[in-house]
N, C-alpha and C positions, 0 to 999 in steps of 0.2 A: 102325472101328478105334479103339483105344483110343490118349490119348496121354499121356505126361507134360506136365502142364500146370506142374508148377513146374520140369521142365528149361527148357520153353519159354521161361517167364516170366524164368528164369536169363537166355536168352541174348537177348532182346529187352530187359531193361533194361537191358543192355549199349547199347543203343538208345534206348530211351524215358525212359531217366536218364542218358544222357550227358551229354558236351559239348554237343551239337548244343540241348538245351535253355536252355542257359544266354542263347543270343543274344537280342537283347531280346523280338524277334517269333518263335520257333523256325521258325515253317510259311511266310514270309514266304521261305524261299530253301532248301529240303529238301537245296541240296550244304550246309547246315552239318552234315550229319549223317552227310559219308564218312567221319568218322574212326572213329565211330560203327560203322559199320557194316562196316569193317574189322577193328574189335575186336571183335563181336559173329559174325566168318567165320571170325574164328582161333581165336577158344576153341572156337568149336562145329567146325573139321575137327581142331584138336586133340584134341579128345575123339572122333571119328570120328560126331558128328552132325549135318553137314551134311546131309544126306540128311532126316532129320527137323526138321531146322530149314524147310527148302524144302518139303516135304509141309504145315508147316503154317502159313506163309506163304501160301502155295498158299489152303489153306479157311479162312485167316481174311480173305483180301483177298475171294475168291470167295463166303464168307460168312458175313460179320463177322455177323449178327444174335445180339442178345443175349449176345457173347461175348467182342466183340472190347476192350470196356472191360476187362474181367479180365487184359490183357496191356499199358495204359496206363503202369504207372507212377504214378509219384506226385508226380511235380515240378513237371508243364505239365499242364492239362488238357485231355487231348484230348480231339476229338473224335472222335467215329466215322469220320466225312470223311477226318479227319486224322491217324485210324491207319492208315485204307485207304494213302490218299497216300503217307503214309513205309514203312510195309509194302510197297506195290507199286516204291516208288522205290528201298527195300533190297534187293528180291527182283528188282529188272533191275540193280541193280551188281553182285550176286555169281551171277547166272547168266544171264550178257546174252542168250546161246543161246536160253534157256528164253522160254515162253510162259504167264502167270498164266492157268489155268483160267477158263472161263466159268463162273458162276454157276449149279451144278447140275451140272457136269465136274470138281470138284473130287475129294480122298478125302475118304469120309465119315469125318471124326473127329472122336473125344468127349474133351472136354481132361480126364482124372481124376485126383486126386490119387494115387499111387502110390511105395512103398518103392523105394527103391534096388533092392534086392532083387528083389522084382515085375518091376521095369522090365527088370531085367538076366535076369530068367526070360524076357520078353515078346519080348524083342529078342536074346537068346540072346548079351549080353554078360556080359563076368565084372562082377561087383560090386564 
């Protein structure tokens, strides 16, 4: 399945540029990053893409390879480790219920670049 990778990227530097960076050591205590991650649940159920925020959450903790650097950010340098970590620690605060995919149970998706437009063709939203 195809996704938008610059919504994604929207709502994870919500995340991976926050506050939660700022502290000296960021990954030294991952609750620096509920506020974060608060901000990053409300824009995307305001916009009604929760549901795709979580799907790909989901295949990028289940599997990050060669990809999951492209949704870092640019403030702290993470690492792969270290996106899994705050990805899986984001993805059990806003859906405690839920259970992150094994690796190989995920959806398959391709993060592509795509128009407004496209996206709201793909997802049968208005534009």
């Amino acid at each position: 399945m195809k996704m938008n990778r610059e919504l994604i990227k929207f709502y994870l530097q919500k995340l991976t540029m926050g506050r939660g960076v700022n502290a000296d050591d960021p990954m030294s205590d991952v609750g620096n990053f509920k506020g974060d991650i608060r901000t990053m649940q409300s824009a995307a159920a305001a916009e009604g893409d929760l549901d795709w925020l979580r799907l790909s959450l989901d295949a990028l903790i289940a599997n990050p390879g060669g990809r999951i650097q492209d949704f870092a950010g640019m403030q702290y340098p993470f690492t792969n480790d270290e996106l899994v970590e705050l990805f899986t620690y984001a993805f059990q605060r806003i859906w405690p219920d839920e259970t992150v995919s094994a690796p190989g149970e995920e959806a398959v998706l391709e993060f592509v670049d795509v128009t407004d437009e496209e996206w709201a063709i793909m997802t049968h939203k208005e534009a």
